[in-house]
C-alpha positions as CSV (number, residue, x, y, z in Angstrom):
1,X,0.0,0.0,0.0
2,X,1.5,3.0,-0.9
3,X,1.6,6.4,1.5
4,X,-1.3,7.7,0.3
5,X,-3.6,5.0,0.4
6,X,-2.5,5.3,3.8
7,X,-2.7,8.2,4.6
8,X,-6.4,8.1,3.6
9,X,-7.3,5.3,5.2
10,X,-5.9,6.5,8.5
11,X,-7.8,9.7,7.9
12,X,-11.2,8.2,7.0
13,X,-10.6,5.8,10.2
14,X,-10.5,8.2,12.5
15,X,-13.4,10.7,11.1
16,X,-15.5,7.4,11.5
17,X,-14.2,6.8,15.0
18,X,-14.8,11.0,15.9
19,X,-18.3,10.7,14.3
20,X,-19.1,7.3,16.1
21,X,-19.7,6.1,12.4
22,X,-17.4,3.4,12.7
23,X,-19.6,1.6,15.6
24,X,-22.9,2.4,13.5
25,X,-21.0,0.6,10.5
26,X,-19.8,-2.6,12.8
27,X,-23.7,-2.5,14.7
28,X,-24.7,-2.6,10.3
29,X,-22.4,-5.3,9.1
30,X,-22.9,-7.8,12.4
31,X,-26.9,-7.3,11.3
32,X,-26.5,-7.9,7.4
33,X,-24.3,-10.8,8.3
34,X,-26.8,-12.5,10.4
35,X,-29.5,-11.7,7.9
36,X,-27.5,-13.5,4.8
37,X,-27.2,-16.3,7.4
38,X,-23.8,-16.2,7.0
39,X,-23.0,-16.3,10.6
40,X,-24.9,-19.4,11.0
41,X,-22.9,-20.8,8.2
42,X,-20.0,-20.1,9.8
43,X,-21.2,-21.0,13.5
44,X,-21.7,-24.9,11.6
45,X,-18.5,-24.9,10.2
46,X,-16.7,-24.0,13.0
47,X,-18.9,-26.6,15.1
48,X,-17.5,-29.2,12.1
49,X,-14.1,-28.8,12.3
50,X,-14.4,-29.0,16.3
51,X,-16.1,-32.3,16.0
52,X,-13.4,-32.9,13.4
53,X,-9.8,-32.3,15.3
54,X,-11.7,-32.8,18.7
55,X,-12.8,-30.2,21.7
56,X,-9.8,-30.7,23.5
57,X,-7.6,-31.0,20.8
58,X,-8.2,-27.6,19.6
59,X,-7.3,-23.6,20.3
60,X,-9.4,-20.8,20.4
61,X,-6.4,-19.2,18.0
62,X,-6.3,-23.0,16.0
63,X,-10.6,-22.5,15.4
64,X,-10.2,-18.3,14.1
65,X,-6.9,-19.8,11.7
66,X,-9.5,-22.5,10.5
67,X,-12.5,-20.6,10.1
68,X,-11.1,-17.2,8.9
69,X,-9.9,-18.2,4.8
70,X,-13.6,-19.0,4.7
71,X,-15.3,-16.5,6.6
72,X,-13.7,-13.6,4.3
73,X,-14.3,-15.5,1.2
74,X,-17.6,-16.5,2.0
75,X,-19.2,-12.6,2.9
76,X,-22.0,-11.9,0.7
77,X,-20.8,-9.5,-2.4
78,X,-23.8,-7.6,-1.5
79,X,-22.5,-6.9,2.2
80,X,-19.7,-5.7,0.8
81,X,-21.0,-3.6,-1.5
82,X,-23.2,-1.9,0.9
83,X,-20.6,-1.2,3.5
84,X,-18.7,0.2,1.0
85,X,-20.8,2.4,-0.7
86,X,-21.7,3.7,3.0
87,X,-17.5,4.3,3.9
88,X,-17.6,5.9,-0.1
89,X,-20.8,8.1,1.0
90,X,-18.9,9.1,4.4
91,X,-15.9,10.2,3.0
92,X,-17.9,12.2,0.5
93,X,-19.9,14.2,3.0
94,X,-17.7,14.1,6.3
95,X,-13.9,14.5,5.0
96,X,-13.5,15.3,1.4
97,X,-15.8,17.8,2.1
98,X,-13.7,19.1,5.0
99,X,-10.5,19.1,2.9
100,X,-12.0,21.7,0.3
């Protein structure tokens, strides 16, 4: 990443911290994600692989490595397009508009 997709990224952060945007966007994507039953999807699979390597033969840190590859891959486009069009909508009307 280079020092200006940096730069912005640390800007628009902390704007959506300042704003409490950032805990309205979380409180958003935790809802869609139930909604697209992907956290049920993902509550199965990490029940499978439990059953799989065994409840005492397994981490909390060995469940999130297992689970995460699919997790990421496996959000709904349209979750992602949504958050992002609301982080593209902030930065339009809270700091682009600031910088001008």
């Amino acid at each position: 990443m280079n020092d200006r997709s940096s730069e912005v990224r640390r800007i628009i952060n902390n704007r959506l911290i300042e704003t409490g945007e950032k805990e309205r966007l979380k409180e958003k994507l935790k809802n869609r994600l139930t909604e697209s039953g992907w956290k049920d999807d993902m509550k199965a699979h990490a029940k499978d692989i439990v059953k799989e390597r065994g409840l005492n033969q397994i981490t909390v840190d060995d469940l999130v490595r297992a689970i995460t590859p699919r997790g990421r891959e496996s959000v709904p486009t349209s979750v992602k397009q949504e958050l992002l069009s609301d982080i593209k909508d902030f930065w339009e009307n809270h700091v682009r508009n600031e910088k001008n």
